[in-house]
N, C-alpha and C positions, 0 to 999 in steps of 0.2 A: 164714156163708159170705160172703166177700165180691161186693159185684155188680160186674159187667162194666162196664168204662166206656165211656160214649159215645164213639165217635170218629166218627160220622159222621150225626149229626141230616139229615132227610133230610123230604123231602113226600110220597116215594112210599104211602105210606098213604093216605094223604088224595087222591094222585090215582087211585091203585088205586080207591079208593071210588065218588067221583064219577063213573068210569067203570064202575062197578053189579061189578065183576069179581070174583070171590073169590080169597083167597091160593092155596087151591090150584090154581085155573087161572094166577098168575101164574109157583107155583112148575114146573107140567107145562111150560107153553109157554116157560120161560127153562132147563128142564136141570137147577134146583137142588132142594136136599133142599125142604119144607115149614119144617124147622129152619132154614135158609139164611137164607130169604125171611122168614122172623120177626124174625130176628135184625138183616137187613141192614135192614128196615123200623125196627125197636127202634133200628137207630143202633149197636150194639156189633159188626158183622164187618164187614169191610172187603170191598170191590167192587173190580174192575180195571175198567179202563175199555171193555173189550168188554163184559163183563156191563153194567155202566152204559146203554151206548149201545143192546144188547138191550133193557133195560129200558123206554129211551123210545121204541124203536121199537114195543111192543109196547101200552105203552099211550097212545101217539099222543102224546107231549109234546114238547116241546121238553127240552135238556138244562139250562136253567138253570132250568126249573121245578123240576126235583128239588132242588137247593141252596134250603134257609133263608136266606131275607134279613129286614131289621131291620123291617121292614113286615109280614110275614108276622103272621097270628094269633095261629098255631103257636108263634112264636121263645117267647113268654115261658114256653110249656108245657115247651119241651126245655131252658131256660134255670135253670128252675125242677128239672128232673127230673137234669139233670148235677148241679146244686150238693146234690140231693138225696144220690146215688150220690157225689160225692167225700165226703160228710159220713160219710157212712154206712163208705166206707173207711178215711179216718182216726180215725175214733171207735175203730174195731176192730184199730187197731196196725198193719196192712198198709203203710198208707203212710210213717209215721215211719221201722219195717222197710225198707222198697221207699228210700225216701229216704234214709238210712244208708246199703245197699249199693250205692248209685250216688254216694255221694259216697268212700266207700272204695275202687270200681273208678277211678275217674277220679283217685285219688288216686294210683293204683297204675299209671296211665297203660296200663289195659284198655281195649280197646274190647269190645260189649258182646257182639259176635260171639264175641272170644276168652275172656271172661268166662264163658259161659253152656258153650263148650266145657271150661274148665278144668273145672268145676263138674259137667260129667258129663248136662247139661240139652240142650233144643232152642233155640234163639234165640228161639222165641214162648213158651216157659215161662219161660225166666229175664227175659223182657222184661214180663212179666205181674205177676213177683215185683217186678220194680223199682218200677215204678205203682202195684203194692198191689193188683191186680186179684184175687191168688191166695193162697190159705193157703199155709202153707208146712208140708211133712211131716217129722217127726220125722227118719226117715232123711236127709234132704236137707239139713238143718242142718252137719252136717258136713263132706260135699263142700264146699260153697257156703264155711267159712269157709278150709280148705285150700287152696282155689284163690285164696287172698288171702294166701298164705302165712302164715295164722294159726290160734290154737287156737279155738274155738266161745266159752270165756270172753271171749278178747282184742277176737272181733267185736263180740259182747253190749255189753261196755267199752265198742267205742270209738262205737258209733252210740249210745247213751247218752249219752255226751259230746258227741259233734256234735248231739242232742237240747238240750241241756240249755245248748250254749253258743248257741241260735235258728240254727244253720245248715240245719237240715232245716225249720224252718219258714219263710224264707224261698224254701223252694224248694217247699214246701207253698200257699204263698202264691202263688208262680207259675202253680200249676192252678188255685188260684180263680181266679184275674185271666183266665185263659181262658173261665174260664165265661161271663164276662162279653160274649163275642164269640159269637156267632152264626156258624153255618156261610155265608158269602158268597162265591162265586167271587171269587180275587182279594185275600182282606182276610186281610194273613199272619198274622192271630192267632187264625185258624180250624184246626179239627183237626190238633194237632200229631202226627206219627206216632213211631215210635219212633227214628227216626234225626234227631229234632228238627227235621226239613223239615216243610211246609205239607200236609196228606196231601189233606184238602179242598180249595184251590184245583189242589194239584200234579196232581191225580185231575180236575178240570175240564176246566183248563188241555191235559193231556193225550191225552186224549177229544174236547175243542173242535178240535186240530189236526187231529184224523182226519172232521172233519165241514164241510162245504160248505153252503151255503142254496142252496134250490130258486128261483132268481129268476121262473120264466117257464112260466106252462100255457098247454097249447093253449087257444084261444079261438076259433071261428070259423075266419074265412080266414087267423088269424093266432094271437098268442101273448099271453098277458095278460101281463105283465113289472111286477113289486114289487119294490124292493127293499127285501126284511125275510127276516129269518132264522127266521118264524114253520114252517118247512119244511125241515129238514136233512137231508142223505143224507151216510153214509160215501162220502169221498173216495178216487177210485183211487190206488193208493200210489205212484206215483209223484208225483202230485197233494198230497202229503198234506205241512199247514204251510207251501207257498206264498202267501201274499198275492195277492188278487184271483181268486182262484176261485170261479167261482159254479157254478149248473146251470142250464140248463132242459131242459123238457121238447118236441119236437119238435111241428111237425105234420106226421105222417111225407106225408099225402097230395100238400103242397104241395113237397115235395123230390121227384116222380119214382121211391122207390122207392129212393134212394141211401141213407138211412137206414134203416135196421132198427125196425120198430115196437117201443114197449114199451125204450127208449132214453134216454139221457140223454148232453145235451150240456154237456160243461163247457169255459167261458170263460174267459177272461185278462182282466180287467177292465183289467192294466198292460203289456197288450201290445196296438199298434192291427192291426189288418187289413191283409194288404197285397194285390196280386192275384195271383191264384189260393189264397187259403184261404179256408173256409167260416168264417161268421161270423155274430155275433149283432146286427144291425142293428134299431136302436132312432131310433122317432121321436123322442127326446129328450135333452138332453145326460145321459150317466147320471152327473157327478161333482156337476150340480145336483138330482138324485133324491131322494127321503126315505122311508123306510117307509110312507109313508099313500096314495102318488103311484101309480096302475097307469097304464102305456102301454103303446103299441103296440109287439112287435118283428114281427120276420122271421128266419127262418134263409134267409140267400143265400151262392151263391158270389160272392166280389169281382172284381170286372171293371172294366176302365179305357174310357174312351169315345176320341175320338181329340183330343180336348181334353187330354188325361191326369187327364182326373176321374175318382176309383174311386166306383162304383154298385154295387148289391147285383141279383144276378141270381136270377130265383125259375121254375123248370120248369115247375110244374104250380099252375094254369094260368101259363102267359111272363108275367113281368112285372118290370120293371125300376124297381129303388126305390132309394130316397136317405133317408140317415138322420143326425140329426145323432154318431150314435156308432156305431160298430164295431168290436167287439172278436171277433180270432182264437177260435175252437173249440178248443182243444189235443187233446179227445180225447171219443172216441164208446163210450161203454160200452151195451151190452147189458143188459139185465136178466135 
């Protein structure tokens, strides 16, 4: 039987572990089968990017930890275990097969949608058949060649010939050459899906837009302020794939009550403050900042003095501050 191919080399094993968790508490507290969470772990079933970002939120990661990069341990192990599994399919006919019938659709100028319906199949079966992932059953030989408008000999013939003249091995060749690449957010020669898009960055990529960094915890009389993305929250959707959105977190005691505890604040990093909107007021310029740098902020409302200097105003207790940056609030979510 042919084995399933990796499409998605992955760390959540390894950080499942390290945070002492068993699969089955990952699979109860995410909704999926035991099967699921095996599988997505193993690398061969595909995630959307809600499950994803479940994923991290559950066991406290950030989301680019779950992506293999070329540093990792790990990489040589799944590097090793794909080139194992495509060996192991083409040894056993699947793929030369699977590579034949996609070079006869595209000859045919099918796409693999309309392919898999001619054929009498679902789009994840005939897409399986093409990769080499699945045997193929007796009964289904036939479909599969009529939907190419040909007899079952004629197919036989002609992926034979496109064997034999090295066209299906140069496209044989194009999987190893993947192998080669490691799952990295970003590096287009990482999991190709079946529509020949980027599935592992496009699945990152997708996911990153729906997510914000936590900039700023309470601290004291004020707000400890990082900026590093070691703290993600899903972004309100309106919010979501804007540029310069950050979070923090309030100190609701020092606002009066006009914030709701258990809150978060998101900022405009590329919008400044003007008076009358609340904002995130930072002792320090925030575009010379680095991830290793905590300051000091404030949540104040903006006020003008009669100079027309805008200052940051703070209720509880009164106090009236100045910062070298302030960036607009756009919106107050609730937890």
């Amino acid at each position: 039987m042919a084995q399933e191919e990796i499409i998605f080399p992955n760390n959540i094993r390894n950080i499942r572990l390290a945070a002492g968790m068993k699969m089955t508490e990952l699979a109860r507290r995410t909704g999926l089968s035991l099967s699921a969470v095996s599988k997505i772990e193993k690398g061969v079933r595909r995630l959307n990017q809600k499950q994803l970002l479940n994923i991290c939120n559950i066991l406290g990661c950030k989301l680019s930890d779950i992506f293999i990069k070329e540093s990792d341990d790990v990489a040589n192990q799944w590097q090793s275990e794909i080139q194992r599994r495509v060996s192991d399919n083409e040894d056993n006919g699947l793929k030369v097969f699977g590579s034949g019938l996609r070079k006869i659709r595209q000859g045919k100028g099918k796409t693999i949608a309309q392919a898999a319906k001619d054929a009498g199949m679902t789009l994840s079966v005939y897409h399986k058949i093409e990769v080499g992932q699945r045997e193929i059953y007796k009964n289904e030989i036939e479909p599969l060649a009529k939907s190419f408008a040909m007899g079952v000999e004629e197919m036989f013939k002609q992926i034979a010939t496109l064997y034999k003249s090295g066209e299906l091995t140069k496209h044989i060749d194009k999987v190893k050459e993947r192998v080669k690449s490691v799952l990295v957010p970003g590096n287009p020669m990482s999991g190709i899906d079946m529509h020949g898009s980027v599935y592992g960055a496009k699945l990152y990529d997708s996911a990153r837009k729906k997510l914000v960094p936590v900039f700023g915890l309470p601290s004291g009389k004020s707000i400890a302020f990082k900026k590093s993305d070691e703290t993600m929250i899903v972004a309100p959707m309106d919010l979501e794939g804007r540029k310069g959105i950050y979070a923090v977190v309030p100190n609701t005691k020092r606002l009066g009550g006009f914030v709701p505890e258990k809150s978060y604040l998101f900022a405009d990093a590329l919008t400044p403050a003007q008076v009358g909107d609340l904002a995130v007021c930072l002792d320090d310029d925030f575009n010379k900042l680095d991830g290793d740098t905590t300051v000091s902020a404030q949540i104040v409302s903006v006020r003008q003095d009669n100079k027309g200097n805008q200052y940051g105003h703070i209720v509880s207790p009164e106090e009236k501050v100045s910062g070298k940056t302030m960036h607009k609030i756009v919106m107050i979510v609730v937890e």
